[in-house]
Every structure is written in C-alpha cells, then in structure tokens.
C-alpha positions in Angstrom: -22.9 -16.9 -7.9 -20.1 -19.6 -8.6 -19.7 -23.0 -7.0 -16.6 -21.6 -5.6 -18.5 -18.0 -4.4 -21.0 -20.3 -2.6 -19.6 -23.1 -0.8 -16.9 -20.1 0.7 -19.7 -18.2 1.6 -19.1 -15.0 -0.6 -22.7 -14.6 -0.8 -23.2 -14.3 2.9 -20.1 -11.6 3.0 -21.5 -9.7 0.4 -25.1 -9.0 1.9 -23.3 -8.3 5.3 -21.3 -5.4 3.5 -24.5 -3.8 2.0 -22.2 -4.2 -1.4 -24.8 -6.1 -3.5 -28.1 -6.3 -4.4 -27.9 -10.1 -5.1 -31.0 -10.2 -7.7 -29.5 -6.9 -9.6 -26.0 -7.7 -9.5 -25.3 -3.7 -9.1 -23.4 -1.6 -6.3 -26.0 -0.3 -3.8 -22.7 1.5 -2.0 -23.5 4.6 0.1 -22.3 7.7 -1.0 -21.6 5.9 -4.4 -22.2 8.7 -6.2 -21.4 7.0 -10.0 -23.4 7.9 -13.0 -20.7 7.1 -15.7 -19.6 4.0 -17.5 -19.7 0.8 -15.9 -17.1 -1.6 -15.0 -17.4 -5.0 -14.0 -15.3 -6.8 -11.3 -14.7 -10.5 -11.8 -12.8 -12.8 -9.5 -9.7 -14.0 -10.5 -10.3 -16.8 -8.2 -12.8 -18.5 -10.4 -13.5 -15.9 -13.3 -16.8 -15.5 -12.2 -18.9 -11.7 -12.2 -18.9 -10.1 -8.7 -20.8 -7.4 -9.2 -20.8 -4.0 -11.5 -20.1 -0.5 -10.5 -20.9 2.7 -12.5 -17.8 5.0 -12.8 -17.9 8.6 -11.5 -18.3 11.3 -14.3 -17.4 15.2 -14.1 -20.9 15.9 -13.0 -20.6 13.0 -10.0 -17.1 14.4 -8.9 -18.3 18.1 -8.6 -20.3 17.0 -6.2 -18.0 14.9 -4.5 -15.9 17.4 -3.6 -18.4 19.9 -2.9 -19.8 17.4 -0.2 -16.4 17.0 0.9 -15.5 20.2 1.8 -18.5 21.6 3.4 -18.0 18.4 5.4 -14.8 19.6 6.0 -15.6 22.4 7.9 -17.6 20.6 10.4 -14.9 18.1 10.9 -11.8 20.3 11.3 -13.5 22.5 14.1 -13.9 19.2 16.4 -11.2 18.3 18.4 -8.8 16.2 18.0 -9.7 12.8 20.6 -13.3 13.3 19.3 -12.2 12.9 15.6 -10.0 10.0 16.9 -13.7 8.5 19.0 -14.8 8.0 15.5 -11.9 6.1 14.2 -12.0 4.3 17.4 -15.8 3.6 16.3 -14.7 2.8 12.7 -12.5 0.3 13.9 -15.0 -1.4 16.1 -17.0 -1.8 13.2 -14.4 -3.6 11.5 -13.6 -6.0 14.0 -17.2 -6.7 13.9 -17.0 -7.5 10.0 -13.6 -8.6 9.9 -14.4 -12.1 8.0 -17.4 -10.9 5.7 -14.7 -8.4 4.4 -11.3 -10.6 4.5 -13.1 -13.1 2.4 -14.5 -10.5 -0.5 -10.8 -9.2 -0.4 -9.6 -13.0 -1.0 -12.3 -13.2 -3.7 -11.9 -9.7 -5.4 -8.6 -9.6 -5.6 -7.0 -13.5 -5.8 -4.7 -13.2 -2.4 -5.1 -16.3 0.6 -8.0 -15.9 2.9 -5.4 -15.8 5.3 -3.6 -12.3 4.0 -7.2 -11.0 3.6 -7.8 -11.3 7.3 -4.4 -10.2 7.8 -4.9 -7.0 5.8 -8.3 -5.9 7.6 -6.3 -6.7 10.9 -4.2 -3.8 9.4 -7.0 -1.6 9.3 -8.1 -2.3 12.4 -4.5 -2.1 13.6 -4.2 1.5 12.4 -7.0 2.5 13.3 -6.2 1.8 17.2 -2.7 3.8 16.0 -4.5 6.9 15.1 -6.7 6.7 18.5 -3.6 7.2 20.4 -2.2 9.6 18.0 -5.6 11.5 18.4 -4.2 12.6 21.7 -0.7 13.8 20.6 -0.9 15.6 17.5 2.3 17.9 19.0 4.6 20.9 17.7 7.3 22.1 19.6 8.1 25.3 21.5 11.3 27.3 20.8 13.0 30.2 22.4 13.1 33.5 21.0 16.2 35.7 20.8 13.3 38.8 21.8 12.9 39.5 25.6 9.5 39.4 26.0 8.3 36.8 23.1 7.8 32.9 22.9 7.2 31.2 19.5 5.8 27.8 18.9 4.8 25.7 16.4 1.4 23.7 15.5 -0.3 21.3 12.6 -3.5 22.3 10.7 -5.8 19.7 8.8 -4.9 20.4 5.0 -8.3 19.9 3.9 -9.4 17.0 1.4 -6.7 14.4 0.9 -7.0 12.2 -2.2 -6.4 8.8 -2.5 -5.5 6.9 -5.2 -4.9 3.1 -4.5 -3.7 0.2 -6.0 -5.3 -3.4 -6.6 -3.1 -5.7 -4.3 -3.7 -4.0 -0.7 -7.4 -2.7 -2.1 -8.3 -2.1 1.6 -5.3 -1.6 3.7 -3.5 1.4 2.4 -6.6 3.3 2.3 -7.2 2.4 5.6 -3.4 3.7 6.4 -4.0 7.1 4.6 -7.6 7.6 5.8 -7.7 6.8 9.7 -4.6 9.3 10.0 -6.0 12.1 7.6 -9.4 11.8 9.8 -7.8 12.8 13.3 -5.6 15.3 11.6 -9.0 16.9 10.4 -8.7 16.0 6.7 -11.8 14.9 5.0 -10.9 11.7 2.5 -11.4 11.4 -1.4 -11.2 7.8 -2.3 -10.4 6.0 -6.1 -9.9 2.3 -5.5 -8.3 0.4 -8.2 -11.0 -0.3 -11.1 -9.8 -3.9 -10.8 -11.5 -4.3 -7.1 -14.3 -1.5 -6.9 -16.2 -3.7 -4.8 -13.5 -3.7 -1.6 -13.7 0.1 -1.9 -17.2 0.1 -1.8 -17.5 -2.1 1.6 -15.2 0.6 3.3 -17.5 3.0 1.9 -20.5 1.3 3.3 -18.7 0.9 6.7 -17.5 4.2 7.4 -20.7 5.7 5.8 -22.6 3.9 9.3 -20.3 5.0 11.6 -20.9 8.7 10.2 -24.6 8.7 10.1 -24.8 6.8 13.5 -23.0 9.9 15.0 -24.7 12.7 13.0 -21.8 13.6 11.4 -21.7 14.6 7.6 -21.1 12.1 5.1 -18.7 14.1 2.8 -15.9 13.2 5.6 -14.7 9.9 3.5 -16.1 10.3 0.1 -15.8 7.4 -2.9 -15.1 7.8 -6.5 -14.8 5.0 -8.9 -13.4 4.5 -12.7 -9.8 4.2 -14.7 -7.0 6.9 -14.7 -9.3 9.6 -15.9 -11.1 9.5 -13.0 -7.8 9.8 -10.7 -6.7 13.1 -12.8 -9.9 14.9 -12.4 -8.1 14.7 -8.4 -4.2 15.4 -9.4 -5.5 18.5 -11.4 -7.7 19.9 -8.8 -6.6 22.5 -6.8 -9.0 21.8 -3.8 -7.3 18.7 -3.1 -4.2 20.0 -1.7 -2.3 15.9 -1.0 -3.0 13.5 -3.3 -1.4 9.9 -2.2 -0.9 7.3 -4.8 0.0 3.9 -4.6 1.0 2.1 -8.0 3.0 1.7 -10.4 6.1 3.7 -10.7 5.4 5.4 -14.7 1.9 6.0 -12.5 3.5 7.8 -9.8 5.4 10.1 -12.2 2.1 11.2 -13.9 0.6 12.1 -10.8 3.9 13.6 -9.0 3.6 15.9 -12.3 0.4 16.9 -12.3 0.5 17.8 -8.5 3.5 19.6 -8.9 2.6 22.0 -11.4 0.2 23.4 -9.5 2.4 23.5 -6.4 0.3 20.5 -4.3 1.3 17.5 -2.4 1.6 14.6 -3.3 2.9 11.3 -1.2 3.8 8.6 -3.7 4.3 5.1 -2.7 5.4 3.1 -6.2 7.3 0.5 -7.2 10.0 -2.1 -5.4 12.8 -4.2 -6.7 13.4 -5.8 -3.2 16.6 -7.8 -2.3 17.4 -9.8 0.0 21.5 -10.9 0.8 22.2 -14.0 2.2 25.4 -13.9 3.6 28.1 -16.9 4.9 27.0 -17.0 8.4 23.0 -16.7 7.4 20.8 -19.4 9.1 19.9 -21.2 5.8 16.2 -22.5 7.2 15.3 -18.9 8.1 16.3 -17.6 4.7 13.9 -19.7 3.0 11.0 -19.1 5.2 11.4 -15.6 4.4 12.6 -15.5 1.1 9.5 -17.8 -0.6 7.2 -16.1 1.6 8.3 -12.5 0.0 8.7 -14.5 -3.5 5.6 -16.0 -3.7 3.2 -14.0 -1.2 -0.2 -12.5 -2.6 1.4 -14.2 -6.2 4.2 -12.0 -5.8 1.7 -9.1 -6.6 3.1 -6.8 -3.1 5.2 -3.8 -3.4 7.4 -5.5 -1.0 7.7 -8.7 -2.8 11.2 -10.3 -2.6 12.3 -10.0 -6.7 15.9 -10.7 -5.8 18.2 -13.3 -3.9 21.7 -11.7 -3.5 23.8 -15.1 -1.7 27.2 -15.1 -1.5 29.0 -18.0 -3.4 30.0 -20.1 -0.9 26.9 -20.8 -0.2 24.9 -20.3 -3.1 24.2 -23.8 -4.4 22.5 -25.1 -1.0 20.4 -21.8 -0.7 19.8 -22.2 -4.2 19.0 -26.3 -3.7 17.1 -25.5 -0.1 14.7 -22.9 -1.7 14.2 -25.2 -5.2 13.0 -27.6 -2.4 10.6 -25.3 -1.0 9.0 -24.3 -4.4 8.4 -28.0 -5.1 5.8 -27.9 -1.9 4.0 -25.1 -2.7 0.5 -25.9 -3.3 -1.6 -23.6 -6.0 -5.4 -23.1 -5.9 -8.1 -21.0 -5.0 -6.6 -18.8 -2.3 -10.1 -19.3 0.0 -9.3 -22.6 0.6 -6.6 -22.4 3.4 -4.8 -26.1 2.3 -3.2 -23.9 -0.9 -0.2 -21.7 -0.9 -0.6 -19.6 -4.1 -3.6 -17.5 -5.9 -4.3 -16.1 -9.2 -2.3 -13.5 -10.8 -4.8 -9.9 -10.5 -6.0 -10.8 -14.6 -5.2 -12.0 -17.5 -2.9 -9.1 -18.5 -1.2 -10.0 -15.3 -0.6 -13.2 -16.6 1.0 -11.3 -20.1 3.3 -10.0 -18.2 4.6 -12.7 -16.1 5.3 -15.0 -19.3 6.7 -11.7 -21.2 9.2 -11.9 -17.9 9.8 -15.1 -18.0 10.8 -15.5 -22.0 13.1 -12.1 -21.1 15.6 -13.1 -18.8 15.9 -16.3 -20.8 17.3 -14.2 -24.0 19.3 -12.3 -21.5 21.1 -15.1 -20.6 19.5 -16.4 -17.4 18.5 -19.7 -16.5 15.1 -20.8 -15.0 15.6 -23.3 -12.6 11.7 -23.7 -11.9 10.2 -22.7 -14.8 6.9 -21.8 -14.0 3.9 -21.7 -16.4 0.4 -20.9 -16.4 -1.4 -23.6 -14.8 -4.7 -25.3 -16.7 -7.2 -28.1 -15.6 -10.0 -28.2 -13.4 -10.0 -25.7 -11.0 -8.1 -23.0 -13.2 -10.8 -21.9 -15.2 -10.3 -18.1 -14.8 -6.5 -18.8 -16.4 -4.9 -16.3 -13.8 -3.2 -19.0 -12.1 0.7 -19.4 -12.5 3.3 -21.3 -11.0 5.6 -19.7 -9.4 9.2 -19.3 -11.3 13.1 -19.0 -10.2 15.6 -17.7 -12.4 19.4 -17.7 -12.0 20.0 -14.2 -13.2 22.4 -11.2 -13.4 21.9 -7.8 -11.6 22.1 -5.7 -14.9 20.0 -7.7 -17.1 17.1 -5.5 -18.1 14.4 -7.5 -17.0 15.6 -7.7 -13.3 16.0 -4.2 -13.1 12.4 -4.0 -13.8 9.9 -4.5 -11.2 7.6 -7.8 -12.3 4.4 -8.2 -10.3 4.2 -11.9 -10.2 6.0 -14.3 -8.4 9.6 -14.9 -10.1 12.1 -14.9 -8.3 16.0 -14.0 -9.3 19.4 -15.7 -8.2 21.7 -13.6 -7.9 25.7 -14.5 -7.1 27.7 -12.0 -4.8 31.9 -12.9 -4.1 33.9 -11.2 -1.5 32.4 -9.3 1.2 29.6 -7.6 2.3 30.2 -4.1 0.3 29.8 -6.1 -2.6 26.6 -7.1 -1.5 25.0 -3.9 -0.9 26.6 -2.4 -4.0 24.1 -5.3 -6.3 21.2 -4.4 -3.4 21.0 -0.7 -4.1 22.0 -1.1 -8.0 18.4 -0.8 -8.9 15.9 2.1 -9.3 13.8 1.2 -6.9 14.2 1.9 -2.9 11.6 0.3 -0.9 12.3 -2.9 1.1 15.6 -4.9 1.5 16.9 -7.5 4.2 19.7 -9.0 5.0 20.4 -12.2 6.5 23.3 -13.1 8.9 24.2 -13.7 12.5 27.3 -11.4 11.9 27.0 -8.6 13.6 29.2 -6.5 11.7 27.7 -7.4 8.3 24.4 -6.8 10.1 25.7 -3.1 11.6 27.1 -2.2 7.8 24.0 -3.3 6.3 21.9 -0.9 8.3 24.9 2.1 8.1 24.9 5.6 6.1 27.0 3.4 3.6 24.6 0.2 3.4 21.0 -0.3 2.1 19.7 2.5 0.2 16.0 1.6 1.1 12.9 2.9 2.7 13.1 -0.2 5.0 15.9 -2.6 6.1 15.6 -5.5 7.9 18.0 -8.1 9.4 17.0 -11.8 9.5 13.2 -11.3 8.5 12.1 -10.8 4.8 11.0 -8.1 2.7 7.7 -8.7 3.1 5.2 -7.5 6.1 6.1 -4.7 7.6 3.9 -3.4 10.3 1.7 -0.5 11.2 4.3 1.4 13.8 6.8 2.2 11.5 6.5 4.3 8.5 6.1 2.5 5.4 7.7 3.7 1.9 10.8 4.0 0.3 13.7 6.2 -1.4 14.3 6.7 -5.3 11.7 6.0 -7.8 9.3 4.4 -5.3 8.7 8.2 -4.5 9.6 8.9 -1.3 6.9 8.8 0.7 5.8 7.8 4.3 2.6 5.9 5.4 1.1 4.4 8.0 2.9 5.0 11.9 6.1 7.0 13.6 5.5 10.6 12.7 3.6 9.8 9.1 0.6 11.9 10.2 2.8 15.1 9.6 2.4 15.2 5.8 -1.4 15.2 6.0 -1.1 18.4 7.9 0.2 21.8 7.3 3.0 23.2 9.8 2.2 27.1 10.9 4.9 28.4 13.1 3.7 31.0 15.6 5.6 34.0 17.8 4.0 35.7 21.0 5.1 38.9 21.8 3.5 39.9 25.5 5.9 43.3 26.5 4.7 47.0 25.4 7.5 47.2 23.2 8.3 45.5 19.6 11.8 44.9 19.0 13.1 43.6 15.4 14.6 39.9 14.8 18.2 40.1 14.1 18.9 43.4 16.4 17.2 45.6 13.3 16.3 49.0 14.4 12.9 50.4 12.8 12.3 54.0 14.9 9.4 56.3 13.8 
C-alpha cells in the first residue's frame, strides 16, 4: 500500500469490504465469477495498484445469467414489501459501511472524500425510496364501455435488468437502477466501469450478505467485470430484456443499437453539455457558488457538470471577474484530504483529453482566462492532476459543442432578453441539466415553460450539479432519454399488462360488434 493509502486508512476500508486479500493483491469478491483477462485498478489519487480483478469470459457469463434467472423465479413470486425488507436490509448494511466504502470510492476513482460519502448517502437514500415504493407499485382501474366488465391495469417484474455503469458515480447509479429493479422483482446484471472494478465488487460483497443472511439465492444481483466486450455479451442477449447504460454518448448509441435490433429495452443515461444563464437580476454570490461547484466538482468528471456560463452582457465582466476570483482559491490535492477542493482527472487519457480541449477552443478563437495545466511536484505523482481552466468562448465553436469531462469551463455572452438565452442553452446536442439564475420571476416562469429549457432537468437559482433521489434523473436528446432514480422511474423496469373482467353470462363485443353463432 502507498503512504497516501495508509495514513487515510484505505487499508482498513478494504479488509472491511471483503474486497482484498491484502498479501495477494487479488479480488476475493463473492459471486465474482471472472476467469478472463486481468485488469488492474490503480488510484488516480497517488498512481498506486489497488488491487486486480479477472474479467468475465463467455464461459463465466453463461453462468451468470443462468444463476440469474433461476434466481429470478424465486424472487418475482415474493411479494412486493418483502422484496422491499431486503432493500430495507441492504441499506442498513450500508449505513453500517458507509465510510470504509466512501473512502475506496475517493481512492478508486479520484473524487473528494466528501462526494464519496455523499454518493453512498445516495444509495442509502434510494434505497429507503424503494422501501416505500415497495408498498405502492400501483396501476389504475378504468371503466369499460361493456355492462357487466371492469378492466385494470398492473406491472410485472421484466426479468434480469442489465447494468452497464460509468466510472464517475461507480456506486451510485447502480445503486439507483438496482434497489428499484429488486422490488419490482427484477434480478440485477452488473458491469462496473473497468476503470473502478473494485467499487463494484464492495456492492457485490454487500449485497451478496444481505442475500445469504436471508436464504435467498445469490443470482438476485449478479457481477460481471471487463471492457466493452464484456457489456455486448449483455446488449446482444435476448434474456436480458432492459439494459441501462450510463456513459458516453457514441457508447449509448452502440448499445441503443444493439438492444434495438432485437426489440429490447434499453434506458440510456449519456452525455451533458450543461448551461447555466445568468441573468441581470441574478444574485451574483449565488451564481458562483453554484457555477464552480458544477465547473469544478468530481474534476468536472459528472454528467451534470456545468460546461457552460450563458451571462447576459451587462453583467458579464463582474460574473466573469467574481468567478476568476473563485478559481484562484481553489485548492488541488489528494481528494482524501478534506483541506483540498480538486482531485485527479479518472487517468491519464483523461488528462489527453482535457489538454486536447484546451489547445481547441484556443484555435477556434477563444481565450483562456485561467489557463489551466497539468499540475507536477510532490504530491502529483500519478500526473492526473489538472487545474482547473476558463475559457471565454462562442456557443458554435466545435469544442463547446462537445461534452469535455474535465473541469473547463466556457464564457459565454448573451444580449437582449431572456429568449436569447435559452436559444444558446438548448443550442447543443445534449439535454440533461440546465439552470437558470434570476430573481425575476418571469425570466424564471419562461425558463421552465413549453418554450424554455429543452433539458431533462431545470433548475432556478441552484446549479447543474446534484440533483436528488426524488425526482427522476435523465435528460432529452442525445443524452438518451431516460429516467432514473425516483417519481414514477420504477415503471420502465416493469412490463405493463392491461386486464378486462367480464362477470355477466353473456359476452358482448368492444365497439357494439355483433358476433352471433
């Protein structure tokens, strides 16, 4: 283990997740069912070797997903609330290893210790959501035009729901996907991202206790591990009738593809190019809270990270002056130590692709006003750390209408009124997360209208960033169109079957059709 591993206690956090065996420096994960390749997962934070993982080969995932579904069909016979006692269990369980796990999220993956609390708290968060929901899994009831007949409607568990998740939330959004599929009766097929096997295999390990404490087959949340291969042996299969991906959008149109030819499901949650407009009457202090949070939050590496200032000209140099201010505080360092502001970039490539950015919108024509750079020295060893960048920038340059995982940050210059606004907002691709801010209520009313953001989720006077688990979480466009997490989410892991009653001696026709024999 590192200096940096140690003195955070890492090593502690590992042996409390079961993910290590500290002498072999190999997953020991329960239901790990890898015979493949191995990959290795190093810590941005310091560069140092976590642990390895073998990857799952054709053989392993055969058997995957014949454990899965003969565990489905113990699972989707039990009721509702007692699927929903075992998430209510599951959830225990994290609040009991809440730490161990926020800190190998922080390590694994490069965000603050702080956001890897903050994202098991999300698990544990949805996981009381899907108790309650455990008790209201409701159709409706409609009135037949036949004397004599009633018809309703009702949700069935699909069957195995696959998961495909992405490296910066390596814990959270399958906890999103999973504790909803499991009280709708689904059984769960997991691929982590290959850059932080490790977080996957902690859930694994977790969940795999609650089972096995309650005699209950351990297909119901099943783990699979490797690169993009691995995830199409799930988007080609036809026993896995919803896939959800999170990732890139060129990844999401891949698996949409695959899924669709052979007439699955799929719920994609991809890429965002999120705005946020800063009108005349915004309260400038509130606007830079939430704009460098979104900017420079988890490195800029969230879905919902704020790419894009949209500021109206009369005020654009002191927004622009107030959040240079800001950036000059920011404080970058290994993101277990709580006195830092800013973590690694994911890897190296990471790292490519925020300088490839950054040289881009300079031979477009934009100016960086904080120009970033890839920070060296003591410290900085693994060479994923960057500082975080601003850019005064146009809305149709190229790069901006890309989506840059890393923290840089575009200026943007709106005139006239709010229309104009909304009109850069939604001139983009991408459709997940947008803000505005402004104590005008009308500005406010027209942002949120039929005619104003185009996105998944709009918010006045808060940022882009951290939604919460009530609402459902995705977005419009090529970020796919999919819903996670809370309102009425839990519908797309189920299958609607609409039903008709007919309780007289006589069967009359729909639509007044006469049928004698």
């Amino acid at each position: 283990m590192s200096k940096i591993a140690t003195a955070f206690g890492i090593n502690d956090a590992l042996k409390k997740l079961g993910v290590l065996d500290v002498n072999m420096g190999t997953s020991t994960g329960l239901n790990n069912f890898g015979s493949g390749e191995t990959i290795a997962s190093y810590s941005p934070v310091d560069g140092a070797l976590i642990g390895k993982v073998k990857c799952t080969s054709e053989t392993d995932y055969e058997k995957v997903i014949e454990t899965a579904s003969a565990a489905y069909k113990n699972w989707r016979k039990r009721p509702a609330p007692q699927r929903g006692e075992i998430v209510r269990q599951f959830g225990d369980k994290l609040r009991e290893l809440k730490e161990p796990l926020g800190k190998l999220v922080s390590y694994e993956m490069g965000k603050s210790y702080q956001e890897g609390l903050g994202e098991v708290q999300e698990m544990i968060d949805i996981c009381d959501f899907a108790v309650g929901l455990s008790r209201q899994l409701h159709g409706l009831t409609m009135h037949s035009e036949r004397p004599g007949h009633r018809m309703y409607e009702q949700y069935h568990p699909l069957g195995i729901v696959g998961i495909i998740s992405a490296f910066n939330f390596p814990v959270a959004v399958w906890a999103w996907n999973t504790a909803l599929a499991w009280i709708c009766g689904d059984v769960c097929v997991w691929k982590p991202s290959e850059k932080t096997p490790l977080c996957g295999i902690a859930c694994q390990n977790i969940a795999a206790e609650v089972f096995k404490a309650n005699d209950l087959p351990e297909g119901i949340s099943c783990l699979i591990n490797g690169d993009y291969k691995v995830g199409e042996m799930m988007t080609h299969d036809n026993r896995v009738p919803l896939v959800s991906a999170t990732g890139s959008i060129r990844m999401g149109k891949i698996v949409a593809q695959a899924v669709a030819a052979r007439l699955g499901k799929s719920l994609l949650e991809l890429g965002g190019n999120n705005a946020i407009i800063v009108t005349p009457d915004a309260d400038i202090k509130m606007t830079v809270i939430g704009a460098v949070f979104g900017a420079v939050g988890t490195a800029g590496q969230r879905c919902t990270s704020t790419r894009r200032l949209i500021i109206h000209e009369s005020i654009y140099n002191q927004v622009k002056d107030a959040v240079v201010s800001a950036y000059d505080q920011l404080r970058i360092g290994n993101p277990l130590d709580e006195n830092y502001h800013v973590g690694p970039l994911i890897d190296t490539d990471a790292v490519g692709m925020y300088q490839e950015a950054l040289k881009k919108v300079v031979k477009e024509g934009g100016k960086l006003i904080v120009e970033g750079g890839v920070m060296e020295g003591e410290g900085y060893e693994s060479g994923c750390y960057v500082k975080p960048a601003i850019a005064e920038a146009k809305n149709n340059f190229e790069i901006v209408q890309h989506e840059t995982f890393a923290p840089v940050l575009y200026l943007l210059k709106y005139s006239g009124d709010i229309e104009n606004a909304i009109e850069i907002q939604n001139g983009v691709v991408q459709g997940l997360s947008s803000a505005i801010m402004t104590n005008n209520l009308r500005e406010a009313e027209n942002f949120l209208s039929y005619a104003g953001s185009d996105c998944g989720i709009a918010n006045v006077n808060i940022g882009t960033s951290g939604a919460e688990i009530g609402g459902a979480f995705g977005g419009e466009k090529e970020t796919g169109g999919g819903r996670e997490s809370g309102s009425d989410a839990w519908k797309v892991y189920m299958r609607r079957q609409t039903n008709t009653i007919n309780y007289t001696t006589e069967l009359p026709l729909a639509q007044g059709i006469k049928f004698d024999l």
